[in-house]
N, C-alpha and C positions, 0 to 999 in steps of 0.2 A: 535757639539755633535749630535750623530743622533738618528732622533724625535723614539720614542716606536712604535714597532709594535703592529696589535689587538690581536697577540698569547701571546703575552709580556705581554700586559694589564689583557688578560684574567688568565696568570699566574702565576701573582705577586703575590710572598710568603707571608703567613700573617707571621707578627710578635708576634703572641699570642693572647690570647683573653683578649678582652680590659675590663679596671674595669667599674662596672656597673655607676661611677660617675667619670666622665672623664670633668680633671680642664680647658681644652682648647681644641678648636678646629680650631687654627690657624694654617694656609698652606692649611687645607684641600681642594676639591672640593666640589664645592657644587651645585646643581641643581634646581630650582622653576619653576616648570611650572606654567601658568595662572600669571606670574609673574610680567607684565607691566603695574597693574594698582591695586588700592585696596590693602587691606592684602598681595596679591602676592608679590608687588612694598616692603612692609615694612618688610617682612622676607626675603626678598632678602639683606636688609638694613642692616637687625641685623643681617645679615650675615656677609656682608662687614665688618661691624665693629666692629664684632671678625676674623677676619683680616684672611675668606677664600676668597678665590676664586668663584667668582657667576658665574653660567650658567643663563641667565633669559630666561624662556622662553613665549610665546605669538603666537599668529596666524597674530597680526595685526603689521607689519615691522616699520610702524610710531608712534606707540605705544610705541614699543622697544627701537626707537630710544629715544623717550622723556624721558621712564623708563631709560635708561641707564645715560640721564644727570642730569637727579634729585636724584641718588642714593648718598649717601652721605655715602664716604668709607676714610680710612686711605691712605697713600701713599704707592704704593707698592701692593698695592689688586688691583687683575686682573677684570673687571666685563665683560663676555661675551654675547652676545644675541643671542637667535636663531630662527628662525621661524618654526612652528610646529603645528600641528592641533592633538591635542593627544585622537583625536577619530581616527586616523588612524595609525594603530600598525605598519604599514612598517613605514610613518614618525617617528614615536619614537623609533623606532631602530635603524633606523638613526643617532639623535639624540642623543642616549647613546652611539655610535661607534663614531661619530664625537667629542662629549666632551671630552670621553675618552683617544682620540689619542691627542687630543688640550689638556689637562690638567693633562697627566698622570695616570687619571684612574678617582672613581666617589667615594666620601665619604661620603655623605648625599645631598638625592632626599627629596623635600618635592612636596606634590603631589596637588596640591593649585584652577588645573584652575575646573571652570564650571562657569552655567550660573542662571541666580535667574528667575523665572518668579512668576505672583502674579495676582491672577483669581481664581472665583469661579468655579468650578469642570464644572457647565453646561455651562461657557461661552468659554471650552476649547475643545478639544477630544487627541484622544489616540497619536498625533503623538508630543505631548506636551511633556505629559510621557517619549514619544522614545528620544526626542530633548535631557532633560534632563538626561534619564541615558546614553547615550549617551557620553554627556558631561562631568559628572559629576564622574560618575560610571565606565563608559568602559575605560574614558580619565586615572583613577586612576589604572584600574586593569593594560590597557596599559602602565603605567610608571612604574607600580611596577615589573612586570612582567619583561619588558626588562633591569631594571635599578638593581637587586638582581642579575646576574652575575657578574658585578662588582664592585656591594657592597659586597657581601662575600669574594670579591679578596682585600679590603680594609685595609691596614696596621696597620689603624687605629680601624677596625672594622666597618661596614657598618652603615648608621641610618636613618629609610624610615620614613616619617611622613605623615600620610593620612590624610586631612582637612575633616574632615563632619562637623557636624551642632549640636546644640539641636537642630532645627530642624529635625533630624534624631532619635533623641531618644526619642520624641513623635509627633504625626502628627502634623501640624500646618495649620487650617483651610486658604484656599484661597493661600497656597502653597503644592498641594500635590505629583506634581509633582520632584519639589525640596525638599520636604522630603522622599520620595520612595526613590529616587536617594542616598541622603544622607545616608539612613538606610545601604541600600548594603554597600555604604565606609564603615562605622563603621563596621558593620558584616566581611570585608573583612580585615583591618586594625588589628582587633585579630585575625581572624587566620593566618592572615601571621604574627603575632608572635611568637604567638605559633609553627611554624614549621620553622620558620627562624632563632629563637635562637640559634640552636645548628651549626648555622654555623657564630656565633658571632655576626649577624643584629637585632639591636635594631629596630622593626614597632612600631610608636607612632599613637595612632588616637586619633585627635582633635576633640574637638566639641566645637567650639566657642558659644556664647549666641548673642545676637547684638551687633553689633560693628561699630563708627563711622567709615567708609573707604568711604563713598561719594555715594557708589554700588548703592543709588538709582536712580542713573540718568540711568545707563546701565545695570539697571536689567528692565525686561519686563510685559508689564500689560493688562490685558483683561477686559471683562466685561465692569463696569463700572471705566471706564482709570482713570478718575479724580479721582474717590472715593477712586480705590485702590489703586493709587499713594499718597493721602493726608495722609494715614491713613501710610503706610508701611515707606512712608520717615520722617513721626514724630515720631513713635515709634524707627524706627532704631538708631534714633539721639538725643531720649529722654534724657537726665538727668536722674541719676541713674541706671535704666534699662537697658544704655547703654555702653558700655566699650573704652575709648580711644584706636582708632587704634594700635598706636606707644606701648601703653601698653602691647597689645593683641599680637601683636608681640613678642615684647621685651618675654612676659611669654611662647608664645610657644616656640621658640629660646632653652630658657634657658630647658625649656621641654625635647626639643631632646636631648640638648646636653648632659642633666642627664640621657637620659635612658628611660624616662617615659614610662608607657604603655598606659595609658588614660591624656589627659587635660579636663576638664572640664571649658571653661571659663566661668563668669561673677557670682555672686552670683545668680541673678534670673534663669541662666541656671541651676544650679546646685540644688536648690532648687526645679527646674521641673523635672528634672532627678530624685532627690530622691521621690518625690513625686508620680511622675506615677511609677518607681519603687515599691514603698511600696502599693499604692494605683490606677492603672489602671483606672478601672471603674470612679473613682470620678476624678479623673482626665481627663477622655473621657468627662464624662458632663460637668466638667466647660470647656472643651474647645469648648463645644456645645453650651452652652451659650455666649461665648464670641463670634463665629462664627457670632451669631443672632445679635450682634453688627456691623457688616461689610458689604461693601455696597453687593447690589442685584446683578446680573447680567441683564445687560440690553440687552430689547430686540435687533434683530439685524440690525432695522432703528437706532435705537435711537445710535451703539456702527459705526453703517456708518457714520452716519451726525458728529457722535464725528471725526470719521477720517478724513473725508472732511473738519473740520477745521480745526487741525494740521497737516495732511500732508497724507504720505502714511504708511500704518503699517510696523512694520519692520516683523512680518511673520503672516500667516494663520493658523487656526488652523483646527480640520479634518470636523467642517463646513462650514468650508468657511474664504475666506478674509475679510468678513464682520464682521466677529469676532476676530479680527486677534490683536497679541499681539503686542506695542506700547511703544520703551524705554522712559524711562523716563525724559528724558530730551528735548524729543517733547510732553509730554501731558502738557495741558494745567493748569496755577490753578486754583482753585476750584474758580466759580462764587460767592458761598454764602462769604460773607464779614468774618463773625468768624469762619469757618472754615478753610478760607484763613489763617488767621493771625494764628489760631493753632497752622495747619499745618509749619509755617514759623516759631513759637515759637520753639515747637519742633524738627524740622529741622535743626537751626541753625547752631549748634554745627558743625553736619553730612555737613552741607553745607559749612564748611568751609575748611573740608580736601578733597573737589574734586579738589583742586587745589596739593596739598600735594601728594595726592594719583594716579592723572596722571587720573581724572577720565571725566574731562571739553572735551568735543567734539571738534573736531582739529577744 
């Protein structure tokens, strides 16, 4: 049979416009960037098994490869991997002309990669910000952008789903990097709704609340490394507060496949959304207060000698390497004894899907 050309791809007749509550999405393609590790890894999953076709995508090729064998699919679902760095628009063009020609065309992009960093404002500088929109921001406009030609050629009708954050939907002190970044998704995510409807592409944007997925090993930490890592990896893996990965999937999954135009996960996210919604100002205070809970930023002997114990930072910030953010899975635990154990109470849960989620250091 001979393989589709990309004029072919680009001019596959739609079949109508699909109902806005469509009961399956088996055969389709399907696309996740930032896919070989965390959330990425588990929507890739509940992909598979409503029995499309995965593209996963990722930057790191050893990543891929472990994502690809931990994925748990039906017989007969294809899962592909690709290598891609989606802050660079010629790779992701690439990317959506390679899957396309490999899969017959492209029927739901979810737009999934960035990166988390967690530092107070003065222990960071501007090139923090760039890192993450970057990442986060340009990686999404880049997938959506090159990935809406053939989605709107989709038989099935197109379906983009753009990951932000609550974080995105009010700041979050000692990540503000990662919620700037975030905000754009979301602002970007409606309007390419809104102007992409009329050529049948359903754009969902996500705002997850916290979610066990392990991300605190390979999210990154400044300031005081210990403090902000004790404090981010027992909240993210709290009990109650926090949402089982595999769930958080499974809900957005079902998200796309309905149509949705907003997800709001977890009750406390959604509770701070209405909240600063209806009430802003009071809502900026108590997050100024909670702020005043969180460690200091240390000077920049005391954030060296921390480096010189655990190793080398994994990057600099715009003053210096001596301030330089530090994944998690090299800072150190905390000295003081009850904060340790907390920390490891609260943790647990989160600590137990980094093996799950592809997140444990090769």
């Amino acid at each position: 049979m001979e393989a589709p050309t990309m004029p072919s791809l680009l001019k596959r007749p739609a079949l109508g416009r699909p109902p806005l509550s469509r009961p399956s999405i088996a055969g389709l393609s399907a696309v996740v960037t930032g896919g070989s590790r965390g959330l990425g890894l588990l929507l890739a999953e509940q992909l598979a098994v409503r029995h499309c076709d995965v593209t996963i995508v990722a930057r790191d090729e050893r990543e891929l490869a472990r994502a690809e064998a931990l994925v748990r699919r039906p017989p007969g679902v294809r899962i592909r991997t690709a290598v891609c760095d989606v802050r660079d628009r010629e790779a992701v063009r690439r990317l959506m002309r390679d899957t396309a020609l490999a899969c017959g065309g492209i029927d739901i992009v979810i737009a999934n990669a960035g990166i988390i960093q967690v530092a107070p404002v003065e222990a960071i500088g501007a090139e923090e910000f760039e890192g993450a929109l970057n990442s986060i921001f340009m990686g999404a406009l880049h997938t959506s952008l090159e990935a809406l030609p053939y989605l709107r050629r989709s038989p099935a009708g197109g379906r983009l789903a753009l990951i932000g954050s609550v974080g995105g939907l009010l700041a979050v002190p000692h990540m503000l990097p990662y919620s700037c970044a975030k905000a754009a998704v979301g602002a970007l995510a409606e309007g390419l709704h809104a102007e992409a409807a009329r050529d049948g592409v359903s754009v969902t944007a996500v705002h997850p609340g916290l979610m066990r997925t392990g991300s605190h090993l390979h999210a990154t930490f400044g300031g005081d490394q210990v403090g902000e890592f004790a404090w981010f990896s027992a909240i993210a893996g709290a009990p109650v507060v926090s949402m089982g990965a595999r769930r958080a999937a499974d809900r957005i999954v079902t998200g796309v496949q309905r149509r949705r135009i907003r997800i709001v996960l977890t009750p406390a996210a959604r509770a701070a959304s209405l909240a600063h919604g209806l009430a802003p100002a009071l809502t900026t205070r108590m997050t100024t207060l909670a702020a005043r809970g969180l460690p200091d930023a240390k000077p920049a002997s005391d954030a060296s000698a921390a480096a010189t114990a655990t190793g080398t930072a994994t990057g600099a910030s715009g003053s210096g390497g001596a301030r330089g953010l530090r994944e998690g899975a090299s800072v150190r635990p905390p000295a003081h004894l009850l904060t340790r154990r907390l920390r490891a109470w609260g943790s647990a849960l989160n600590d137990r899907m980094t093996g799950t989620c592809n997140q444990r250091p090769a």
